[in-house]
C-alpha positions as YAML, in Angstrom:
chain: A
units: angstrom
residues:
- id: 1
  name: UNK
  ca: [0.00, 0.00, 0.00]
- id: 2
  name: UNK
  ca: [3.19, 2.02, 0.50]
- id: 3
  name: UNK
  ca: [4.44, 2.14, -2.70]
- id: 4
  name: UNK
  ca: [1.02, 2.39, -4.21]
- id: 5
  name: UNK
  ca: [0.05, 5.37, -2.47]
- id: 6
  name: UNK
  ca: [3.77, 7.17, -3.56]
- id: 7
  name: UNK
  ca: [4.20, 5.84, -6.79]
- id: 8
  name: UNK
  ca: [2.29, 8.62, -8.53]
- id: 9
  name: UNK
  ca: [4.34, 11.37, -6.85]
- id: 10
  name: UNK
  ca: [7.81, 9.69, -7.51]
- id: 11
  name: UNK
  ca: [6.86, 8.72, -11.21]
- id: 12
  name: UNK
  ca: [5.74, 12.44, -12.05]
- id: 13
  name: UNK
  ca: [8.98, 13.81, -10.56]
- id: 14
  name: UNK
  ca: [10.61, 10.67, -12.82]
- id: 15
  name: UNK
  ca: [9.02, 12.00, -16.36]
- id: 16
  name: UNK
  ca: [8.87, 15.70, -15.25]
- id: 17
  name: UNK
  ca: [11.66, 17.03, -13.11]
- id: 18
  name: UNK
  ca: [11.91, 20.15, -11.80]
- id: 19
  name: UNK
  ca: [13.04, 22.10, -8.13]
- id: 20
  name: UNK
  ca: [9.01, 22.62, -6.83]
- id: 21
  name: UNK
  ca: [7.80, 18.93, -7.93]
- id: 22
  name: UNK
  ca: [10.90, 17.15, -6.10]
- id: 23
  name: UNK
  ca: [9.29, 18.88, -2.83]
- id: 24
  name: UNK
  ca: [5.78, 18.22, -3.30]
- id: 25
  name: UNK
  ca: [7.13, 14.70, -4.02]
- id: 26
  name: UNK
  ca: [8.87, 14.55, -0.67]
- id: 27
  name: UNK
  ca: [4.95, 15.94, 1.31]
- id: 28
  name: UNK
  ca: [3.36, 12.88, -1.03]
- id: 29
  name: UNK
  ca: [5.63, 10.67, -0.18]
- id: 30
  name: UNK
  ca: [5.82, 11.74, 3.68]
- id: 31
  name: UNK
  ca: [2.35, 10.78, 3.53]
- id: 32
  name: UNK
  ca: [1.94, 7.95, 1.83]
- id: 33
  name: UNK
  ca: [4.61, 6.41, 4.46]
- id: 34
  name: UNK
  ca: [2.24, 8.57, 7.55]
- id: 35
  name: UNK
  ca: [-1.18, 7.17, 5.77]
- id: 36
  name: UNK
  ca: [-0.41, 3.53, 4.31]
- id: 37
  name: UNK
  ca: [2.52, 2.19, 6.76]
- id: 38
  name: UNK
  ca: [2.02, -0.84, 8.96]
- id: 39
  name: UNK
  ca: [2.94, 1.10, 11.98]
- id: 40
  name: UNK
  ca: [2.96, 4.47, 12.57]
- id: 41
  name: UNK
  ca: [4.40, 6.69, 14.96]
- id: 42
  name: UNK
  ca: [2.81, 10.19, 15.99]
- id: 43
  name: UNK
  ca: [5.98, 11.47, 15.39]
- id: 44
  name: UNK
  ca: [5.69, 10.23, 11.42]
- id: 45
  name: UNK
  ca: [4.09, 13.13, 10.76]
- id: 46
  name: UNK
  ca: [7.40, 15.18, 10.65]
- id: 47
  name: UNK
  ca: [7.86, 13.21, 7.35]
- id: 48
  name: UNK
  ca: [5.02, 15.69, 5.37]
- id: 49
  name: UNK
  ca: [5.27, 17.99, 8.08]
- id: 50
  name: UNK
  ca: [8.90, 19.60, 7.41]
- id: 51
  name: UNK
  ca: [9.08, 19.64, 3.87]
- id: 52
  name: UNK
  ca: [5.71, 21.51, 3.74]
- id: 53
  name: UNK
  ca: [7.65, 24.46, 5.36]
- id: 54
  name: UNK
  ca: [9.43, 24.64, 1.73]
- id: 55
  name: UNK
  ca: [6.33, 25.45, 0.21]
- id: 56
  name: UNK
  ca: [5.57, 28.53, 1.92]
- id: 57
  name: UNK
  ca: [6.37, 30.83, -1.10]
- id: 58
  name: UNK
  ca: [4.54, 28.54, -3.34]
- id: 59
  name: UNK
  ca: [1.57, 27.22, -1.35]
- id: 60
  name: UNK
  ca: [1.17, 29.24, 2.02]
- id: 61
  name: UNK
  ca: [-2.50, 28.69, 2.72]
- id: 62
  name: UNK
  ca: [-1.83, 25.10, 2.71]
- id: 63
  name: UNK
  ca: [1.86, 25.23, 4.24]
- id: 64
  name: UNK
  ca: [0.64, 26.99, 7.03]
- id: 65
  name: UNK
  ca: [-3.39, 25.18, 8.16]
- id: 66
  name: UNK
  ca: [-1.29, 21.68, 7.74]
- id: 67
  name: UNK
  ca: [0.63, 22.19, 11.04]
- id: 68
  name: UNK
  ca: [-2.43, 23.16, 12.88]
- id: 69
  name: UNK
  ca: [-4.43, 20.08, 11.77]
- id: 70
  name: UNK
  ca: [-0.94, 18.27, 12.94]
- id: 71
  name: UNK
  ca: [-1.07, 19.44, 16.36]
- id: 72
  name: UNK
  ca: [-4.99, 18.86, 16.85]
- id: 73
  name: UNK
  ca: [-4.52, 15.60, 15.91]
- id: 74
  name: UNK
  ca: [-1.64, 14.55, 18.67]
- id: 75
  name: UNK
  ca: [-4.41, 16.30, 21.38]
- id: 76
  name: UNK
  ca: [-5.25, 12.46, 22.93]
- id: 77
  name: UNK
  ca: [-1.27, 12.27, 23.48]
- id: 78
  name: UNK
  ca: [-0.26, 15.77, 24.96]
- id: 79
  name: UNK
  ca: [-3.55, 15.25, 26.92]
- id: 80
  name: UNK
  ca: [-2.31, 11.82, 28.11]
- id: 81
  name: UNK
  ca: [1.36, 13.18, 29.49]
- id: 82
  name: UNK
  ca: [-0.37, 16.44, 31.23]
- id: 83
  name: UNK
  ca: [0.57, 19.10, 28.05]
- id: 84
  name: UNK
  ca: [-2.81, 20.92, 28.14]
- id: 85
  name: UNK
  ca: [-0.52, 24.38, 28.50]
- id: 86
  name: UNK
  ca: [1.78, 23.78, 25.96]
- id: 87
  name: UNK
  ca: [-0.52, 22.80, 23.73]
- id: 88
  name: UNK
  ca: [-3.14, 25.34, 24.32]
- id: 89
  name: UNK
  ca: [-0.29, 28.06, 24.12]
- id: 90
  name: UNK
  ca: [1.31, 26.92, 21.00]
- id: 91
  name: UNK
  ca: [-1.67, 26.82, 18.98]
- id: 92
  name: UNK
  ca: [-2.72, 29.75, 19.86]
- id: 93
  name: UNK
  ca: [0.57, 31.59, 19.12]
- id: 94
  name: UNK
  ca: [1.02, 29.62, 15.69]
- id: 95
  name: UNK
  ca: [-2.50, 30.71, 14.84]
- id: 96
  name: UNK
  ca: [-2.14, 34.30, 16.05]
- id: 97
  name: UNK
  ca: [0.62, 34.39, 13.84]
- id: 98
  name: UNK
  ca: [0.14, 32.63, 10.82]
- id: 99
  name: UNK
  ca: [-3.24, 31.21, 11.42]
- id: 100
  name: UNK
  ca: [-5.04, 33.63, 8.89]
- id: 101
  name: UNK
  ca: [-2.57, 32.40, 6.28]
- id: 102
  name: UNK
  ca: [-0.96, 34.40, 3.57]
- id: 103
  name: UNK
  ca: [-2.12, 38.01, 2.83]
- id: 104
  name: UNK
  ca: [-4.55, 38.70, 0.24]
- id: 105
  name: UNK
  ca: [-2.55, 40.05, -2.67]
- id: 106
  name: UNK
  ca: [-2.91, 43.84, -3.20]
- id: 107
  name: UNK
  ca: [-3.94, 44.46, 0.71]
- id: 108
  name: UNK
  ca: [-0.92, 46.13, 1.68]
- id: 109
  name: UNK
  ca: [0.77, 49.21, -0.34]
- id: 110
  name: UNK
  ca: [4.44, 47.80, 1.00]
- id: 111
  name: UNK
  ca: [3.26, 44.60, -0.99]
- id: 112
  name: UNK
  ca: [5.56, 43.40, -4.21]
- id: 113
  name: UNK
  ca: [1.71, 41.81, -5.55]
- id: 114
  name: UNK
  ca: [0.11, 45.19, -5.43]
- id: 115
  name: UNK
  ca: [0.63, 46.46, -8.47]
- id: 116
  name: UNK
  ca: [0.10, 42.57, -10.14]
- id: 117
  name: UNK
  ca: [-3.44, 41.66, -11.17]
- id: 118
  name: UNK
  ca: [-4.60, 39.00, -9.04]
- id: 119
  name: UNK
  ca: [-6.84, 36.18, -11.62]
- id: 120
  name: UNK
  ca: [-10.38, 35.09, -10.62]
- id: 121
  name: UNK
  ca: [-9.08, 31.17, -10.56]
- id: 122
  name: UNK
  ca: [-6.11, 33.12, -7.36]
- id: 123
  name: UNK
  ca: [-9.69, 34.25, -5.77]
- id: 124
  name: UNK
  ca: [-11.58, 31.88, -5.62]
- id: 125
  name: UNK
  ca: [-8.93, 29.75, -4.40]
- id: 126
  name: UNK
  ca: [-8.46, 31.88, -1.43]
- id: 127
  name: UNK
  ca: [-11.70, 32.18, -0.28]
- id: 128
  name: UNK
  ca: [-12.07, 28.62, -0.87]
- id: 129
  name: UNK
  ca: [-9.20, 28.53, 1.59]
- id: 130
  name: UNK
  ca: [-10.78, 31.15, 3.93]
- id: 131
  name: UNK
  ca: [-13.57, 28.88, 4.15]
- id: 132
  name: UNK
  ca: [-11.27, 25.58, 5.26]
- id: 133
  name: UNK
  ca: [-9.81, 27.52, 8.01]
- id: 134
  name: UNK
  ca: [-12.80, 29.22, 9.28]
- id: 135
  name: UNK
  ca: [-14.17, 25.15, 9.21]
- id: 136
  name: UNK
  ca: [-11.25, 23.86, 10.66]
- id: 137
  name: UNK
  ca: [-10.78, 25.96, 13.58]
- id: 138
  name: UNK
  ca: [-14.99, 25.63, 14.38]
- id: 139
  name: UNK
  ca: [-14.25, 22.12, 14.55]
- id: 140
  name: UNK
  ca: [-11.12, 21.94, 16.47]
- id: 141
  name: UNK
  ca: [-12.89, 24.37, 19.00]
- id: 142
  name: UNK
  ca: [-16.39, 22.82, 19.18]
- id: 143
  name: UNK
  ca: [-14.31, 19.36, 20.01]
- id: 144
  name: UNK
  ca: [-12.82, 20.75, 22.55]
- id: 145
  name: UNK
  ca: [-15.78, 21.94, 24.02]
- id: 146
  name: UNK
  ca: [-17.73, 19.20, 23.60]
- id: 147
  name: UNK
  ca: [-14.94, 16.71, 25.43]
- id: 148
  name: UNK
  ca: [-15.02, 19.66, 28.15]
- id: 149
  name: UNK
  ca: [-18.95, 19.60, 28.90]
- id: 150
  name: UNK
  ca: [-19.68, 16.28, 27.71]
- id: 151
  name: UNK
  ca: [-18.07, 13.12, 29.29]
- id: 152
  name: UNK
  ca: [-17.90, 10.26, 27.47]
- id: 153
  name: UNK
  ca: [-20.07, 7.17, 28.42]
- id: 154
  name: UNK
  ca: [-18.75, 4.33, 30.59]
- id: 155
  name: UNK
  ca: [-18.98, 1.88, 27.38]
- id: 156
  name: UNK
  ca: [-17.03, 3.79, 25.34]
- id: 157
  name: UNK
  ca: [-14.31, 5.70, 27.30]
- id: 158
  name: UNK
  ca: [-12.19, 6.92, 24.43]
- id: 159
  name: UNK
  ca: [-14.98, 8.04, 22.70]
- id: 160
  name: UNK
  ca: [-13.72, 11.56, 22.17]
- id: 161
  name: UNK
  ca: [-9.68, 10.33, 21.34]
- id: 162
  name: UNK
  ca: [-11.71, 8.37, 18.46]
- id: 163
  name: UNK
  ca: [-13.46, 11.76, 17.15]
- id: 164
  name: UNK
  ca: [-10.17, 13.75, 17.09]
- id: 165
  name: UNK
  ca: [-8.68, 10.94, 15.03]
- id: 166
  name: UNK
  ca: [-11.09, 10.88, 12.77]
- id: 167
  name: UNK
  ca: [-11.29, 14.42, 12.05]
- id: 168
  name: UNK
  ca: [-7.84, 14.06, 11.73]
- id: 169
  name: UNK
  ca: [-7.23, 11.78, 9.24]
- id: 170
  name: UNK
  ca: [-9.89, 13.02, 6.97]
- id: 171
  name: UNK
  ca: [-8.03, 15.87, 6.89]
- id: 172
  name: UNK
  ca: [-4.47, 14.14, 6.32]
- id: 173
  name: UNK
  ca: [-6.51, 12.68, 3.43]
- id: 174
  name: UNK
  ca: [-8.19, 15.69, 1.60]
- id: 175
  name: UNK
  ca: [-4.43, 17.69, 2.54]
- id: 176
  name: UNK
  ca: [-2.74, 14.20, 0.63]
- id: 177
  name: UNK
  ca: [-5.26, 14.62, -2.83]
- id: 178
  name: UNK
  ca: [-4.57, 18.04, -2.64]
- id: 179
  name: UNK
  ca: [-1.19, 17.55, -2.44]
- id: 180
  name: UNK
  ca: [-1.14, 15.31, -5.29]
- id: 181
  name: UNK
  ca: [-2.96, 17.40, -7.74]
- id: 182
  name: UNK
  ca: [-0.78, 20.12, -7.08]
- id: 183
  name: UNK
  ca: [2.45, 18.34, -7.77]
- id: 184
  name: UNK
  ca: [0.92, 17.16, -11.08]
- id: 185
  name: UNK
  ca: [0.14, 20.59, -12.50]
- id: 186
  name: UNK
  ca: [4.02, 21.44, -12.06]
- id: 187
  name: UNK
  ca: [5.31, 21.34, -15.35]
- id: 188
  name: UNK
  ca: [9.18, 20.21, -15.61]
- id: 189
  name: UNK
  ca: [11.74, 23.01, -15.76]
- id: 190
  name: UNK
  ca: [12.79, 24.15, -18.89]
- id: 191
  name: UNK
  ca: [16.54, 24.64, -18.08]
- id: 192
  name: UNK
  ca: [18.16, 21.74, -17.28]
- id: 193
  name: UNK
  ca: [21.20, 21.38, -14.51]
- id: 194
  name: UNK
  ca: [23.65, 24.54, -14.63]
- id: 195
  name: UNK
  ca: [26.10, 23.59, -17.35]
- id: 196
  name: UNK
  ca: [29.89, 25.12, -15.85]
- id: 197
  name: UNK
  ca: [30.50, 28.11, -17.47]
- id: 198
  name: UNK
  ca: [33.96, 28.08, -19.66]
- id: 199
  name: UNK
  ca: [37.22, 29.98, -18.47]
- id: 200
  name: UNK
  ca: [38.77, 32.55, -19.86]
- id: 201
  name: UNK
  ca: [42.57, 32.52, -19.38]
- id: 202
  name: UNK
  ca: [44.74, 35.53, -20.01]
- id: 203
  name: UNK
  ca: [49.23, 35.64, -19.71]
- id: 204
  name: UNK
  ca: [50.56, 39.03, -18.75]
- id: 205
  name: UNK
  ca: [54.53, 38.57, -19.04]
- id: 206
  name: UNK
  ca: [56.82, 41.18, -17.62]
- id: 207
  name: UNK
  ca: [60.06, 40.95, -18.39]
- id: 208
  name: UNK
  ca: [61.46, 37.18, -17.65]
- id: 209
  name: UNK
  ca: [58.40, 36.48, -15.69]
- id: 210
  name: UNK
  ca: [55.14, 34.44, -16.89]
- id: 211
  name: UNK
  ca: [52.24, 34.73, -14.82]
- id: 212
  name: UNK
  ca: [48.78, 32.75, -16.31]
- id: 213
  name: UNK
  ca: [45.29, 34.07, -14.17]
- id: 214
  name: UNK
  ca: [42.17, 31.85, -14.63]
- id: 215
  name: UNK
  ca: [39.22, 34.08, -14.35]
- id: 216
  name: UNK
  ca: [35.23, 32.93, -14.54]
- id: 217
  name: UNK
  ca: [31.97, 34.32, -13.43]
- id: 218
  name: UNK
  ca: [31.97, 31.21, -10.54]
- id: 219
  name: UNK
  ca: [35.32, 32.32, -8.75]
- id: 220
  name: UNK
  ca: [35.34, 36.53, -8.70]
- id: 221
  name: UNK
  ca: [35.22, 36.47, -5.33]
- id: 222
  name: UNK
  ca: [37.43, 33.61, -4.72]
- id: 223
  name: UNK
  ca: [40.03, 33.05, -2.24]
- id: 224
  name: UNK
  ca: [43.12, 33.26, -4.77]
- id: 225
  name: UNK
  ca: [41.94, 36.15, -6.70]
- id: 226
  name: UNK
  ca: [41.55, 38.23, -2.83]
- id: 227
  name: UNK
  ca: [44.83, 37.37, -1.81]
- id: 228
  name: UNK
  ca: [46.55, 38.14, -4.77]
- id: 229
  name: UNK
  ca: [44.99, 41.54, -4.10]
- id: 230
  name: UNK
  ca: [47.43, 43.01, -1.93]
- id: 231
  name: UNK
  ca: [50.15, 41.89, -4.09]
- id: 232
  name: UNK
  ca: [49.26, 44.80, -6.74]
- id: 233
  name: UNK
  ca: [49.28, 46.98, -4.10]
- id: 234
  name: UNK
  ca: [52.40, 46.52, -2.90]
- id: 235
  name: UNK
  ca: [53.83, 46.53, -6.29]
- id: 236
  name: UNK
  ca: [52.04, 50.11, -7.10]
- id: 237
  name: UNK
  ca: [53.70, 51.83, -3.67]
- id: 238
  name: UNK
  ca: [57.34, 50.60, -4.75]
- id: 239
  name: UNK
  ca: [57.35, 51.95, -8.19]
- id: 240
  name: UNK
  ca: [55.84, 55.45, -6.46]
- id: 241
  name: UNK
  ca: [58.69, 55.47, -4.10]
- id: 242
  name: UNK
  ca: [61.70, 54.78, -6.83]
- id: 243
  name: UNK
  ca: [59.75, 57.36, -9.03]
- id: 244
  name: UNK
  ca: [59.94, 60.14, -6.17]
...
């Protein structure tokens, strides 16, 4: 199941390569290990988890609701080793930060997308977007309060740990199709790997002397070039002195 549910992602990255498909591949792949493994460790879901912080510039309503979903769904274990404080203060300073997700484009004057028309399909998205967050946090809340003022019967004692990772993993689910589509609408970059750029060698002889200098666009700035530096220097304040 494994390899079923990552085969897709790796095969498109395969026939299409490019910089923003390899990490949406890694987020499919993180969870098609976190969805489809035998066993799986809370902690697995560092696997989709980390590489989503890559997509920030590229996909920052989703980059930033996937964490909170992440740290709703580990509630039954914080609440199991006495974390209610950390947990209740870290969401709320993630979300206070970045819980409204990226900025509409054009809403500030300091913004680089001001003066760039923003497309209807860009809209629509983001309210569609809008709408997931102002869904997700009414359900993470009303959870809450519903394990607060209603206890769970005597049959079924992990009644509430059962809702939370439900809600959970239908999330993990829609976040893993959307994930998906995403990485195969990224078309595979036109320029292929950086080919190294040819040197240019020049011979300055002075007198008896020979002395060959490799210059390119890679090493300017290099080490050699810097020390050599002074060297000119010096040579320019002894021909001042023997002139004077």
């Amino acid at each position: 199941c494994t390899v079923t549910a990552i085969a897709p992602a790796v095969a498109h990255q395969i026939k299409k390569p490019s910089n923003e498909g390899f990490v949406w591949c890694l987020v499919n792949c993180g969870f098609g290990f976190f969805l489809w493994s035998f066993q799986v460790h809370e902690k697995s879901a560092l696997f989709f988890t980390t590489p989503v912080a890559l997509l920030v510039s590229v996909a920052p309503d989703f980059s930033t609701w996937l964490p909170q979903v992440v740290c709703f769904s580990m509630w039954p274990l914080l609440r199991r080793d006495n974390l209610h404080v950390a947990y209740v203060g870290v969401v709320l300073l993630y979300t206070a930060l970045v819980g409204g997700g990226a900025p509409s484009p054009g809403a500030s004057p300091l913004s680089l997308c001001a003066k760039e028309k923003v497309s209807l399909k860009e809209k629509r998205e983001k309210k569609i977007w809008r709408g997931v967050r102002l869904a997700t946090v009414a359900v993470v809340v009303g959870t809450h309060v519903l394990q607060l003022v209603v206890p769970p019967p005597t049959r079924f004692p992990y009644l509430h740990d059962l809702v939370v990772t439900s809600l959970s993993t239908l999330a993990f689910f829609g976040a893993a199709c959307y994930s998906n589509l995403k990485q195969m609408r990224v078309p595979a970059d036109e320029d292929g790997p950086a080919a190294p750029k040819p040197r240019k060698r020049s011979a300055t002889r002075s007198g008896a002397k020979n002395t060959v200098t490799e210059e390119s666009s890679d090493d300017r700035w290099s080490l050699v070039k810097l020390a050599a530096t002074p060297v000119a220097f010096g040579t320019t304040t002894t021909r001042r002195r023997k002139a004077k």
